[in-house]
ZAMARGU-4260 file (C-alpha; in steps of 0.2 Angstrom, whole numbers, plus 5000, padded with zeros to 4 digits):
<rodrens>
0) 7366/6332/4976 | 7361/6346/4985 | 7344/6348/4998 | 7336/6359/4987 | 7337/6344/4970
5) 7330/6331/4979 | 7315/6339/4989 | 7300/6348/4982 | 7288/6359/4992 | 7270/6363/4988
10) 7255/6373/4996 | 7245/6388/4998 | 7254/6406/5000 | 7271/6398/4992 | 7280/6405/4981
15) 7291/6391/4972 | 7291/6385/4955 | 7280/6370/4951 | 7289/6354/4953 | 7294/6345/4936
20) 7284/6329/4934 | 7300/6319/4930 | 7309/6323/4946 | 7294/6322/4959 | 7281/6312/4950
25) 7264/6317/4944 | 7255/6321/4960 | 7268/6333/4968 | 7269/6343/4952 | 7251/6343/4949
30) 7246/6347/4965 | 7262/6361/4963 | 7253/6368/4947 | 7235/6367/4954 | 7242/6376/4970
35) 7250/6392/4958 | 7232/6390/4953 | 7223/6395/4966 | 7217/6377/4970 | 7214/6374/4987
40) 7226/6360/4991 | 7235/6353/5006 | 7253/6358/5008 | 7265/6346/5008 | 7282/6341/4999
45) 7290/6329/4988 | 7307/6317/4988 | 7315/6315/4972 | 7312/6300/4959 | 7332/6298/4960
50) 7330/6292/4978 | 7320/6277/4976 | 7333/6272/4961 | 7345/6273/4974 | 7336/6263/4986
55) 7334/6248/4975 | 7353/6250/4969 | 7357/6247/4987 | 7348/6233/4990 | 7333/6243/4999
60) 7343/6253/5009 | 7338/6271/5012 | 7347/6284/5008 | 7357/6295/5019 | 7349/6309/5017
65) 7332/6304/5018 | 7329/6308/5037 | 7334/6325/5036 | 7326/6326/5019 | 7309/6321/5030
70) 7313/6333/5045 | 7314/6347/5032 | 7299/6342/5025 | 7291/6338/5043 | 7297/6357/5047
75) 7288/6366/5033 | 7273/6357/5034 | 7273/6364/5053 | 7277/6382/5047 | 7261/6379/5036
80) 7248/6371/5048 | 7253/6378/5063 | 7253/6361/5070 | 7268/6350/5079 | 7271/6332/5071
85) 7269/6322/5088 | 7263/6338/5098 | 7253/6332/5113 | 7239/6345/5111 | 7238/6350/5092
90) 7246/6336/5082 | 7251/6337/5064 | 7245/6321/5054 | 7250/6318/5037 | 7248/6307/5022
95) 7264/6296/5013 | 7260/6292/4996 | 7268/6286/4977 | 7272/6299/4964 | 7278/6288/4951
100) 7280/6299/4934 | 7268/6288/4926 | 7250/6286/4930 | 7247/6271/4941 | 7231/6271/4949
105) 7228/6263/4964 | 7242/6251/4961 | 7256/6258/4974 | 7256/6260/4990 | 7248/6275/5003
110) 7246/6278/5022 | 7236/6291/5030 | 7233/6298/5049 | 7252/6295/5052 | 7259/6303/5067
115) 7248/6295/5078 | 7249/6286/5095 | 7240/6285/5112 | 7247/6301/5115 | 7245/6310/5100
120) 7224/6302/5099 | 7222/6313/5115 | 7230/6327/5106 | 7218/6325/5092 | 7205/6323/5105
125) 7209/6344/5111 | 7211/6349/5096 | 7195/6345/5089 | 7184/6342/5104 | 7178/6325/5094
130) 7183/6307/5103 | 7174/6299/5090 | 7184/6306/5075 | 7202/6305/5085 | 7198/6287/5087
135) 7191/6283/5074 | 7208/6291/5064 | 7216/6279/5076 | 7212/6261/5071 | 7210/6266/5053
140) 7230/6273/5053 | 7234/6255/5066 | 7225/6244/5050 | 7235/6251/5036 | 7252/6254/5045
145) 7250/6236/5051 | 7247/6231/5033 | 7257/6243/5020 | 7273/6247/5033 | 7274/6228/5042
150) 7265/6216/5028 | 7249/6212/5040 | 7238/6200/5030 | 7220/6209/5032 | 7209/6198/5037
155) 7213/6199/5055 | 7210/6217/5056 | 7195/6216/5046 | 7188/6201/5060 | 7192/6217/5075
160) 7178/6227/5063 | 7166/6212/5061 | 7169/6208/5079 | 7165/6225/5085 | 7149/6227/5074
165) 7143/6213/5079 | 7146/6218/5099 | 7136/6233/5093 | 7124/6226/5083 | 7127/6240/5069
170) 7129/6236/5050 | 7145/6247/5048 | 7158/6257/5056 | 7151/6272/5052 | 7137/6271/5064
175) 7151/6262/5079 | 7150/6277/5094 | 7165/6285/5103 | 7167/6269/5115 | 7165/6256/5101
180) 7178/6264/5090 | 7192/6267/5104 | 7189/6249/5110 | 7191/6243/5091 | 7209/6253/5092
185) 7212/6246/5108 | 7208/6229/5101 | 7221/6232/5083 | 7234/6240/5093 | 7235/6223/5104
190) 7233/6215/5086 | 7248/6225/5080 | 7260/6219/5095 | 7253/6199/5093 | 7257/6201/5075
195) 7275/6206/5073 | 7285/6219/5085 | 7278/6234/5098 | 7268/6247/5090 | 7282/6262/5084
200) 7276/6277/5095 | 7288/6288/5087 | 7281/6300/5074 | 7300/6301/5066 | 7301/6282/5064
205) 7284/6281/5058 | 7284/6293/5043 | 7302/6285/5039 | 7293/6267/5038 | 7281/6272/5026
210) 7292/6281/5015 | 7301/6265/5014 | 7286/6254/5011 | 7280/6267/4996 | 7298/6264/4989
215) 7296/6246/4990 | 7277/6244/4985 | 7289/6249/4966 | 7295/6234/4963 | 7279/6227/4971
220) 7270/6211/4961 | 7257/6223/4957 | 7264/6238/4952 | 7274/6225/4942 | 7260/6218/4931
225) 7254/6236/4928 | 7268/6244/4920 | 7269/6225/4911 | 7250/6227/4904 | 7252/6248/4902
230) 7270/6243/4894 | 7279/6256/4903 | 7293/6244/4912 | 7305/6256/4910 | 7299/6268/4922
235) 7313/6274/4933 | 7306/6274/4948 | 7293/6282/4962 | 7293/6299/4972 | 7286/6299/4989
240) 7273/6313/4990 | 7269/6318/5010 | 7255/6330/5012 | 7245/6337/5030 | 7229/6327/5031
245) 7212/6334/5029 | 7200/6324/5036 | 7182/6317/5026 | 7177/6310/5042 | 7180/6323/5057
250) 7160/6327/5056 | 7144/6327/5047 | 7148/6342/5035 | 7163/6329/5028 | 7168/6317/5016
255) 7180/6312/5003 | 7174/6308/4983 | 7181/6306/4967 | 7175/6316/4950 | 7177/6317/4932
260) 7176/6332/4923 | 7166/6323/4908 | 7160/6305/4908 | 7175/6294/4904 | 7166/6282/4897
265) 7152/6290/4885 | 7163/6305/4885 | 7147/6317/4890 | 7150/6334/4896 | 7146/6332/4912
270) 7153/6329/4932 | 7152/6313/4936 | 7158/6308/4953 | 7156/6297/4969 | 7157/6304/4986
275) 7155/6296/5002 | 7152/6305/5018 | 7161/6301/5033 | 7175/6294/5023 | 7194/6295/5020
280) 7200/6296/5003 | 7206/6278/5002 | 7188/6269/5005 | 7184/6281/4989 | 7196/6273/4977
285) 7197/6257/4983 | 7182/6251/4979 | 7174/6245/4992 | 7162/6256/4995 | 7149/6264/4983
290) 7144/6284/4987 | 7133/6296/4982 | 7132/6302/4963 | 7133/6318/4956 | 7114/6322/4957
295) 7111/6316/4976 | 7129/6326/4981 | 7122/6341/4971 | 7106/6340/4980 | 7115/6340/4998
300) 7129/6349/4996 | 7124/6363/4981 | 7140/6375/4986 | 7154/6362/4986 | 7146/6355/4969
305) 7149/6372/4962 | 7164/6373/4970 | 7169/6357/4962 | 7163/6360/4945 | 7172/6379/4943
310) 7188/6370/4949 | 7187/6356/4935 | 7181/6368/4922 | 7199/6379/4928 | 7208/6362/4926
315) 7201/6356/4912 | 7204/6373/4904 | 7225/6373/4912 | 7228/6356/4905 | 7218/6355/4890
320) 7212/6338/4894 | 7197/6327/4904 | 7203/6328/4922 | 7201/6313/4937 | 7199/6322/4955
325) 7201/6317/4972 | 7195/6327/4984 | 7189/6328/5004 | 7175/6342/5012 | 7180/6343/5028
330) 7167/6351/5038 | 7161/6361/5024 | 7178/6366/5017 | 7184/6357/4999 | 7204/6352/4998
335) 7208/6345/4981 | 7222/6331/4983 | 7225/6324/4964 | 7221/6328/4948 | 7227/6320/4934
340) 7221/6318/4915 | 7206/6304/4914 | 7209/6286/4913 | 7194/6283/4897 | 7188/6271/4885
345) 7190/6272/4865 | 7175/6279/4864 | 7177/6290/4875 | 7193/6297/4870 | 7186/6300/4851
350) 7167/6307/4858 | 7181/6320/4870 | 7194/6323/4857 | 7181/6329/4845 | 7171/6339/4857
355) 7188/6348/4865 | 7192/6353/4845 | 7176/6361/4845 | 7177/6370/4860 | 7193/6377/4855
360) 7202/6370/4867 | 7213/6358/4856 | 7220/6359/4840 | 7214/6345/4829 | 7233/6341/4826
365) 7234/6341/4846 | 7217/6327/4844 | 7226/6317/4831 | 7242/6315/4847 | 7228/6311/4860
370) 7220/6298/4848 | 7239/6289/4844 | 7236/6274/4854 | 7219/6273/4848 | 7212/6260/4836
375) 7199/6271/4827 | 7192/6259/4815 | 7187/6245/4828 | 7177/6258/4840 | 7161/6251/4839
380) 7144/6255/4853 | 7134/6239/4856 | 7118/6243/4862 | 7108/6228/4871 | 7093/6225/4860
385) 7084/6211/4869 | 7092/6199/4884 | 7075/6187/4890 | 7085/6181/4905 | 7090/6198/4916
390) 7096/6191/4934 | 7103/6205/4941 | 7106/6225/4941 | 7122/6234/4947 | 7130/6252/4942
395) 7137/6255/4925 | 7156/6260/4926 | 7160/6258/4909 | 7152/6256/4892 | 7148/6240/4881
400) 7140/6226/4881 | 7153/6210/4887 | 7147/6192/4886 | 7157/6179/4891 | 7160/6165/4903
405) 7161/6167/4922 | 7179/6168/4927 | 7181/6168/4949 | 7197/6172/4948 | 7210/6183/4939
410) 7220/6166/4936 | 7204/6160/4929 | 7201/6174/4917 | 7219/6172/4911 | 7217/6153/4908
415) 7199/6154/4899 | 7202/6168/4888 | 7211/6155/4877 | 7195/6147/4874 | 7184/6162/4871
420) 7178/6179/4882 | 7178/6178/4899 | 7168/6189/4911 | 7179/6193/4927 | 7167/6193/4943
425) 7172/6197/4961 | 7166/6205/4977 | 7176/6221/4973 | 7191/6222/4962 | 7209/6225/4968
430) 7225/6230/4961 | 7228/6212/4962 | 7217/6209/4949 | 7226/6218/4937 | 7231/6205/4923
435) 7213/6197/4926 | 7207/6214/4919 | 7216/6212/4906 | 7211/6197/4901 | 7194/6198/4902
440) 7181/6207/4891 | 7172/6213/4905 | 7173/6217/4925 | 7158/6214/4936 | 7159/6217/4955
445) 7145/6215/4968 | 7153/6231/4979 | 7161/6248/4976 | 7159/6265/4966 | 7163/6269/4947
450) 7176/6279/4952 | 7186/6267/4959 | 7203/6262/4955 | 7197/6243/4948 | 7183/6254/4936
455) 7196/6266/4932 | 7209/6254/4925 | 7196/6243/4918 | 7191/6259/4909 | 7209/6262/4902
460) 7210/6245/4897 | 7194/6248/4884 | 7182/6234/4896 | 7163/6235/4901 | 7163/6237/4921
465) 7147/6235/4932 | 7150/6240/4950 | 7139/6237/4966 | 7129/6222/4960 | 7121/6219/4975
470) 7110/6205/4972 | 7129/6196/4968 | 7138/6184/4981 | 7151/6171/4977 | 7155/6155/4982
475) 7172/6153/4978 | 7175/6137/4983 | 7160/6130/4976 | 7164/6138/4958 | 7150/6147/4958
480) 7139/6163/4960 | 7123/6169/4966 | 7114/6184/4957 | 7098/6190/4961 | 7093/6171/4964
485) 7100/6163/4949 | 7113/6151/4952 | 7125/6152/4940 | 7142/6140/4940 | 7162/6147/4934
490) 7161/6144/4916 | 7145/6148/4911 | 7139/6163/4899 | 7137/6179/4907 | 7130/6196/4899
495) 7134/6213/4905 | 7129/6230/4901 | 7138/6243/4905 | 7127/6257/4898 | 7113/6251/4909
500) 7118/6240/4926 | 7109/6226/4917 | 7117/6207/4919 | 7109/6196/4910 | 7112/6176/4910
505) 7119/6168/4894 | 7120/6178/4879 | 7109/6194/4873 | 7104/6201/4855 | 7115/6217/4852
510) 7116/6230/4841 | 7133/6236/4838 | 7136/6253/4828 | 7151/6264/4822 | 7152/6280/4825
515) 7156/6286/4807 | 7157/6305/4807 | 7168/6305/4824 | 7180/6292/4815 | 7180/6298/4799
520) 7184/6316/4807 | 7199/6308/4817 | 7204/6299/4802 | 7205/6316/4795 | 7216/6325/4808
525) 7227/6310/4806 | 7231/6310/4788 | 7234/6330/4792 | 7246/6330/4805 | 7261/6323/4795
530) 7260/6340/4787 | 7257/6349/4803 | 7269/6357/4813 | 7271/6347/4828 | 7263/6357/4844
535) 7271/6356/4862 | 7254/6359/4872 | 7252/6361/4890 | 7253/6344/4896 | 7249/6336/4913
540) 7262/6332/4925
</rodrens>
């Protein structure tokens, strides 16, 4: 197979044809199609889908040609930025991510900042002027490598970053000065050795390490139990997406959010988003942290919001469908890095459909395909009517109203929906959790932002999600939770409300509803598309 069938390139100023989704995944042709656009994005390139089926044919052995595959891709990503991958003075960093052909989010694996070593910090240093953000980048880059490339538990890294809070009495990372953070990467990069082998310097070695690992994270338990629960097993395989970084953290006029071009789980028509400054795109999505909304970003940052908004009004118009961004501001400048169509509940996907048909922008045979897997006659709201015992408030991520016993675990939740609904509470949710989600009726998590991957797949699945209950800490080993002062033990009855924040103990009166008119309007199209001629629409990669 020739160079040309099993590498994709993307960027600004390129003329190439967008990449086809079932060659080079979703991202790489997205991000393709948006850049043909006139989307900012980063420039990067993609390997083939075929590559990883090859790797796990051979028993996890790359390729041949995947080092020259990467050194082309390395070489035109140079061309682009100007920058040299390992230069001493003005370093190229860049991203390794999935690009699987099916939605997945959050469940495979990703690894920013690579290219970097002691030698390549102090190139970032030069070309920036900012210590703080090379080392900063550092430490983040030693953490994930250490974890997605060499299987590093967390915990010790995490300790590093208690350690060094603690020596400077600050809360968080983001307020650590230039000596606290390059002694917290001196501290991880002695972790790194104490853990498993020397540190790889090499820049070539690194960026063919993670390739590897994204391959691998495929067949990963996780990645696993999603395509089990979104019944999309025979999925062939992942591509490996590498793009130059762009940085939410290199100084006050940056960040890194996510946004939805209309609420994905009322289906209003508005942005909704979480932003965080000072961030990488990771802390975003994985749901540890909670950001800003759409009114305070908005309020701070007015042009970028505009930006934003004309950009998802653009993509919403292109692909015909509610769009999930991921995007980063750094210093002042917006770079899009994903869109894909958005991950929405029942109710959602009706209130949407229906508005799109009368907007023009679908057919109503085209809402009758988007509504397939949609059970229409069991969409139902539930409204809280009155709930005596409120304990606790967090941010709502996803409507409904969920009651059900306290389940601490995702092996809880799966044994205890026999017996009746379970509610699935945690510090923050994982990819882990998965199959937990799934078996519970509702998610609720005492950190992280509505736009994260956990709240996302929850959406998907059709379950009421509460995020960044703060008043909520768990005692794990003692079965049982604290929220806002109520002790309540695994296995008791739970309310949450995910219109409002509210979490109430035990059970609420509710007032549950059916949408007629949007039903018996989808009902309509239904019946009508069997003597429709079928329509091929633009579709998301």
């Amino acid at each position: 197979m020739t160079e040309s069938r099993r590498i994709g390139y993307f960027g600004p100023n390129r003329l190439d044809p967008p990449l086809p989704a079932r060659r080079f995944g979703n991202k790489a042709a997205t991000l393709s199609e948006m850049a043909a656009l006139g989307v900012p994005v980063p420039p990067g390139f993609a390997l083939a889908v075929e590559i990883c089926e090859e790797f796990f044919a051979d028993d996890g052995v790359l390729p041949d040609d995947v080092p020259a595959l990467l050194a082309a891709g390395i070489e035109s990503l140079e061309e682009s930025t100007g920058l040299v991958f390992g230069g001493p003075r003005r370093p190229l960093l860049v991203s390794v991510r999935s690009g699987a052909p099916v939605s997945m989010p959050g469940i495979m694996e990703t690894v920013l900042n690579v290219g970097l070593s002691r030698q390549t910090v102090e190139g970032l240093l030069f070309r920036t002027g900012n210590p703080r953000f090379a080392w900063d980048c550092y430490r983040r880059f030693l953490a994930q490598f250490g974890q997605v490339v060499c299987g590093h538990e967390p915990g010790p890294y995490a300790a590093r970053v208690r350690e060094a809070l603690a020596d400077a009495g600050v809360p968080d990372e983001d307020e650590l000065d230039t000596a606290g953070l390059r002694q917290l990467a001196v501290q991880s990069e002695r972790l790194y050795g104490e853990l498993g082998t020397p540190f790889p310097t090499d820049p070539t070695a690194q960026v063919l390490a993670c390739t590897e690992a994204v391959l691998r994270s495929w067949q990963g338990p996780r990645a696993e139990a999603f395509r089990r629960v979104a019944g999309a097993l025979d999925a062939p395989g992942t591509a490996v997406t590498v793009e130059a970084m762009v940085f939410g953290n290199l100084g006050a006029a940056s960040g890194a959010g996510v946004a939805f071009t209309r609420n994905p789980w009322s289906g209003e028509d508005r942005l909704l988003l979480d932003f965080r400054f000072g961030a990488q795109g990771e802390e975003v999505v994985s749901g540890e942290r909670a950001g800003l909304d759409q009114d305070a970003f908005a309020r701070i940052m007015p042009t970028r919001f505009a930006a934003l908004q004309e950009i998802g009004d653009l993509l919403e118009r292109h692909y015909r469908d509610m769009q999930d961004i991921e995007f980063t501001i750094e210093e002042g400048r917006l770079f899009i890095l994903q869109s894909r169509a958005g991950k929405r509940t029942p109710f959602a996907a009706l209130t949407i459909a229906a508005a799109m048909v009368r907007e023009g922008l679908i057919s109503e045979t085209e809402a009758a395909e988007r509504l397939e897997g949609v059970s229409l006659e069991t969409i139902r709201t539930r409204r809280v009517v009155a709930g005596k015992d409120l304990v606790g408030e967090g941010v709502p991520a996803s409507g409904g109203v969920a009651t059900g016993t306290i389940a601490l675990s995702g092996e809880r939740a799966e044994t205890d929906r026999e017996y009746g609904p379970v509610v699935l509470v945690r510090p923050t949710a994982s990819p882990d959790d998965i199959e937990g989600i799934g078996a519970a009726s509702g998610l609720l998590v005492s950190r992280g932002g509505r736009t994260s991957h956990a709240a996302v797949v929850a959406r998907q699945m059709g379950r009421v999600c509460v995020v960044n209950c703060r008043s909520l800490a768990i005692d794990a080993a003692g079965h049982r939770c604290t929220i806002g002062g109520t002790v309540l033990r695994e296995g008791e009855v739970i309310t949450i409300d995910g219109d409002t924040g509210a979490v109430y103990a035990g059970e609420v009166e509710i007032r549950e509803e059916r949408p007629s008119e949007l039903i018996d309007a989808a009902l309509t199209w239904r019946s009508a598309r069997s003597s429709a001629p079928r329509n091929d629409p633009v579709r998301q990669a």
